[in-house]
N, C-alpha and C positions, 0 to 999 in steps of 0.2 A: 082807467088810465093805463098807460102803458109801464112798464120796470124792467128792468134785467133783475135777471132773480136767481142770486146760490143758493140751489137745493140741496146742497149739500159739497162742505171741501174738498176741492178737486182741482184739476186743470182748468187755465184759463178758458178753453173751447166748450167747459163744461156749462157755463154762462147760458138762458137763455131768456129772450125776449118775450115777457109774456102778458098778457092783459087783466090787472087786480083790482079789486075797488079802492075810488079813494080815499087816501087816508083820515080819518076823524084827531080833532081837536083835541086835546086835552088841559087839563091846568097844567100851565107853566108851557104850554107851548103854541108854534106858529105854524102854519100851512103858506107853503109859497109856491108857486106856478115856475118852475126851473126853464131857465132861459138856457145857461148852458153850465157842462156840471165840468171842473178839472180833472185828468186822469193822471192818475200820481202812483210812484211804485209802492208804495203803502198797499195801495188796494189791488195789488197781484197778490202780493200778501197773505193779506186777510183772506181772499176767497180762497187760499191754498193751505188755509188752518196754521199760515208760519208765522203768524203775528206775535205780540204776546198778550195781545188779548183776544181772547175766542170768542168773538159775533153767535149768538144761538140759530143754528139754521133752522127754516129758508131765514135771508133776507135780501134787501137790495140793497148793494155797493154802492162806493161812491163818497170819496170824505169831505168833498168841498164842492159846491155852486154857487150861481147869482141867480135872482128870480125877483119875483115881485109878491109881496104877501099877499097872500089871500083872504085869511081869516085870523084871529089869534084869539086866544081863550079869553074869558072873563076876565082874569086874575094879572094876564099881562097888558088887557086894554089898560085895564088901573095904574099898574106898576112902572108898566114902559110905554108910554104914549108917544115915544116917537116909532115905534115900531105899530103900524094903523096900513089897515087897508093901502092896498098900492104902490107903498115904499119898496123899491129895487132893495134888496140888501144883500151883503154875504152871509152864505150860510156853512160854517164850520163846524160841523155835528160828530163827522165822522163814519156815517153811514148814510146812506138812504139820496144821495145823490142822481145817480144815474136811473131818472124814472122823469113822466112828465109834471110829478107835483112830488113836495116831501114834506114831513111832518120835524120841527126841531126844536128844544129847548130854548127858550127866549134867549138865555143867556151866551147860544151860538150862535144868535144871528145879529148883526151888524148893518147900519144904512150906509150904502155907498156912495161915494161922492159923485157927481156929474161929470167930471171928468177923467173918468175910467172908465173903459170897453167892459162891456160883458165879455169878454173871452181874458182877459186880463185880470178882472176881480175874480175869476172863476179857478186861474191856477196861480198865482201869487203867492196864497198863503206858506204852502209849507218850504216851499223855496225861499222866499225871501225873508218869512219872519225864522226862518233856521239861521241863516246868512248873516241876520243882525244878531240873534242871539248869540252864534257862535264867536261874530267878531268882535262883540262889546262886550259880551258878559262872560264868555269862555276864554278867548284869547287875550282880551282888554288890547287887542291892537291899535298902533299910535301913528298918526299921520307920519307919511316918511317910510315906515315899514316895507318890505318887500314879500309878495305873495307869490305861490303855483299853486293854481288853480286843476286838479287834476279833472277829466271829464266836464270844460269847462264850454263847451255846444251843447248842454242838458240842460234842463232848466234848473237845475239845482246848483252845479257850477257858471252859467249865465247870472244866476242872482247872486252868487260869491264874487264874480267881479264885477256885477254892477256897483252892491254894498262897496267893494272895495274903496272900489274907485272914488265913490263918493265922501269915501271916509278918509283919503286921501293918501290911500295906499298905494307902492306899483306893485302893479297887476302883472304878473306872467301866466298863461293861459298853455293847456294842454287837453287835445283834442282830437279825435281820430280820422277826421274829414275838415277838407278844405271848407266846408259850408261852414261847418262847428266851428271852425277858428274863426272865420270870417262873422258869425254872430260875435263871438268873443272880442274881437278886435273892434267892432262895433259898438260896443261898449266900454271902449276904453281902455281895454285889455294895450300894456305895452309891446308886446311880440307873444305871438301863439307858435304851436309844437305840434309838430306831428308825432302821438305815443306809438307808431308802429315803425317809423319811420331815423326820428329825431333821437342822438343822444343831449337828451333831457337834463340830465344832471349834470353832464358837462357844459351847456350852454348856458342854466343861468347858475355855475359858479363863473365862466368866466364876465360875464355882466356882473355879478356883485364883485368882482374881483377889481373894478374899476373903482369902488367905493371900498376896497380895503376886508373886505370881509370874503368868510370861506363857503357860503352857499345862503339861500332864502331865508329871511325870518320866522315863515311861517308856510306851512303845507295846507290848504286844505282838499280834504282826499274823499269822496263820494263814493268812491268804486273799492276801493282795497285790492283784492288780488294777488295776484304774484308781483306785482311792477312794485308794491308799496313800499317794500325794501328799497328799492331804487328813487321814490318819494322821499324817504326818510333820510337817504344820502345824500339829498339837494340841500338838506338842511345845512346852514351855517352853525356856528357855536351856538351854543342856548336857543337854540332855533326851537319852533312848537310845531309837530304835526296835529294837525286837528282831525280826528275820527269823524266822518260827519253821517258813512253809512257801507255798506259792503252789497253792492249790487253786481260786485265780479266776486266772488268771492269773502271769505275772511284771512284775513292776511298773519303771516305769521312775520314779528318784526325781530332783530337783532337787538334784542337792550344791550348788549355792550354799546352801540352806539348811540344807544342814548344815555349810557355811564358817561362813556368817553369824552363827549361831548357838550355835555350838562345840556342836552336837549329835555325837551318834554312832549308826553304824548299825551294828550288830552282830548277825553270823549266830548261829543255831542250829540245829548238827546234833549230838544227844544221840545218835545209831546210831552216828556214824563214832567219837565220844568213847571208846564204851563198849569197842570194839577195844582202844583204848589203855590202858583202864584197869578190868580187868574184874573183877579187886576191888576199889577202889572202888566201881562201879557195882553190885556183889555186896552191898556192906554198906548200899549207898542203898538197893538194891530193898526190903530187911529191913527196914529204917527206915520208909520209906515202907508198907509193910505194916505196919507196927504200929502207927504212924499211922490206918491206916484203920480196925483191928481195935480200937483204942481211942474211936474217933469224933471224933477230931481234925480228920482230912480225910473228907469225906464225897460219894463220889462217887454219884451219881445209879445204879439201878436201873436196866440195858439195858431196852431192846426188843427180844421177842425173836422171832425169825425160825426154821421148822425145814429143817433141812439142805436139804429141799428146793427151798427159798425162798432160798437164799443166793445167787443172780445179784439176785434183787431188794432182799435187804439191800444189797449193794452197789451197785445201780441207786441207792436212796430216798439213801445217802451220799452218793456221786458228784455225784446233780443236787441235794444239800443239801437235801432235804425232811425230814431226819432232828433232831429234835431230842434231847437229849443221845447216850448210845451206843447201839448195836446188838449186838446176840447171836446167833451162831447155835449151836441145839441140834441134835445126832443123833438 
C-alpha cells in the first residue's frame, strides 16, 4: 500500500511517498481502508520533532480520517460489535492517517453517521471538538455574549463561529482575505475584519458600545503573534481571551491589562483534556456528530489534495494560504 513516510524530523518537503506493506491486526485494534485523511497543523508539528509528544521514526502522519473497516481483532469483534467489517467510521488515533489503510486502537474509532461527507468527518475533529471544549468547558460562555473570532477563514476559527453561533453568541470574525471573511460571514459570523487592513479594536468597541459596554466578552485567538496584544484590547471589563494556539507566533501579553481590567486569560488544550476524560470526550464526539448530521453545525466542505500532494496540503496550511479545511485522499 502506499504512505507518506517521516524518516526522520525535518522539514515538511522532507515527507515522502513510499510503497509499505499492509498493516497487521492486533488485539485491541481495527484496519480501515482510508477514504480521506484531515490535514491539520498538529501534523506540521509532529513531523518537525515540535510537538510534545515525540512519534518514534519512521512513521506515517496523519492524526485523523474516515474509511471503512476492514478487519478488526478478535478481542474487539467481541467487545465492540458495532465496529464489524464495512462500517465507514472516524478514526482519531493521531498517527497513521495519511496512507491507503491504517491500523487504530478500537477505542479511536467511531461509526459515522450517514449524513456526513467523507471530507467533513475527516477534518472536524480537532476544530470543532476544541471549539465546544473551549466554549462550554473553558469559557462556560452564555447565550447573549459577544465574540472575535481571530483567524476566523481557518478551519479552527470557522468551527469557533460556527459553535458560536449556535450557542447563541454574536460572533465578530477577523480574517485576512475576502474569501476568509465571506466563509465566516456564512456562518453566521455578524460583521468580519480585515486583520491587515481594519482597526479591529476600535470597530468592535464601537458596536458593543451601543450595548453599554467597553469592548468583547470574549477573544478567541488561534494565531497569537504580535497583533494579540491588540486581541486583548478589544476585550471589555472581565472580558476572557482564550489561548487556543500560536500558529503566528507566541505572543507576549501586557498583564497590567489584564489587572486593570479584571480580564482573564485562559488556556486551551482539548488533546491533553481528552487523556483525562475519555468518556466524556467519547459522548462529546457523538453529540457533536449529530449535530453536524442534523445541520446544526455546519462545517465547510475540505479542499481536497491526493496523497500525493500532501507535503503541499500541508505546505498551503503552514504558510496559511489555505482557507477553511483541507483533505487529503488516497
Amino acid at each position: 500500500m502506499r504512505a507518506i513516510r517521516c524518516l526522520d524530523y525535518g522539514p515538511i518537503d522532507d515527507l515522502v511517498l513510499d510503497e509499505i506493506a499492509s498493516p497487521e491486526v492486533r488485539p485491541g485494534t481495527v484496519k480501515v481502508r482510508v477514504r480521506a485523511a484531515g490535514v491539520n497543523y498538529v501534523d506540521t508539528l509532529i513531523v518537525q520533532g515540535g510537538y510534545q509528544v515525540r512519534t518514534p521514526t519512521p512513521f506515517t502522519p496523519g492524526w485523523e480520517c474516515v474509511g471503512d473497516i476492514l478487519e478488526v481483532a478478535d478481542d474487539v469483534a467481541r467487545d465492540a460489535p458495532q465496529l464489524a467489517p464495512g462500517t465507514r467510521v472516524l478514526v482519531a488515533s493521531g498517527e497513521g492517517a495519511y496512507a491507503d489503510e491504517t491500523i487504530a486502537p478500537a477505542h479511536a474509532v467511531t461509526p459515522v453517521p450517514d449524513g456526513i461527507s467523507d471530507g467533513v468527518a475527516a477534518t472536524f475533529v480537532q476544530s470543532y471538538m476544541t471549539a465546544v471544549f473551549a466554549l462550554r468547558h473553558r469559557a462556560r460562555a452564555e447565550r447573549g455574549q459577544s465574540m472575535l473570532v481571530i483567524g476566523a477563514g481557518g478551519g479552527v476559527g470557522l468551527a469557533a463561529v460556527d459553535v458560536g453561533v449556535m450557542m447563541g453568541l454574536r460572533v465578530f470574525a477577523a480574517a485576512s482575505s475576502e474569501e476568509k471573511r465571506q466563509l465566516a460571514l456564512d456562518r453566521g459570523a455578524e460583521a468580519a475584519f480585515d486583520v491587515r487592513d481594519d482597526d479591529i479594536k476600535a470597530a468592535v468597541r464601537e458596536l458593543m458600545a451601543q450595548e453599554g459596554k467597553t469592548g468583547v466578552d470574549l477573544v478567541y485567538d488561534p494565531v497569537g503573534g504580535e497583533q494579540a496584544e491588540t486581541w486583548l484590547r478589544s476585550l471589555g471589563d472581565n472580558g476572557q481571551f482564550l489561548v487556543i494556539g500560536f500558529v503566528g507566533g507566541i505572543p507576549s501579553l501586557p498583564l497590567n491589562h489584564v489587572l486593570l481590567r479584571n480580564r482573564q486569560v485562559t488556556g486551551v488544550e482539548w488533546g491533553s483534556w481528552v487523556g483525562k476524560h475519555r468518556a466524556e470526550n467519547d459522548a462529546l464526539l457523538v453529540e457533536v456528530m449529530q449535530l453536524i448530521a442534523a445541520g446544526t453545525l455546519r462545517p465547510v466542505e475540505p479542499t481536497e489534495y491526493p496523497l500525493e500532494r500532501t507535503v503541499d496540503a500541508l505546505r498551503d496550511l503552514a504558510e496559511r494560504r489555505a482557507a477553511g479545511k483541507l483533505v487529503v485522499v488516497p
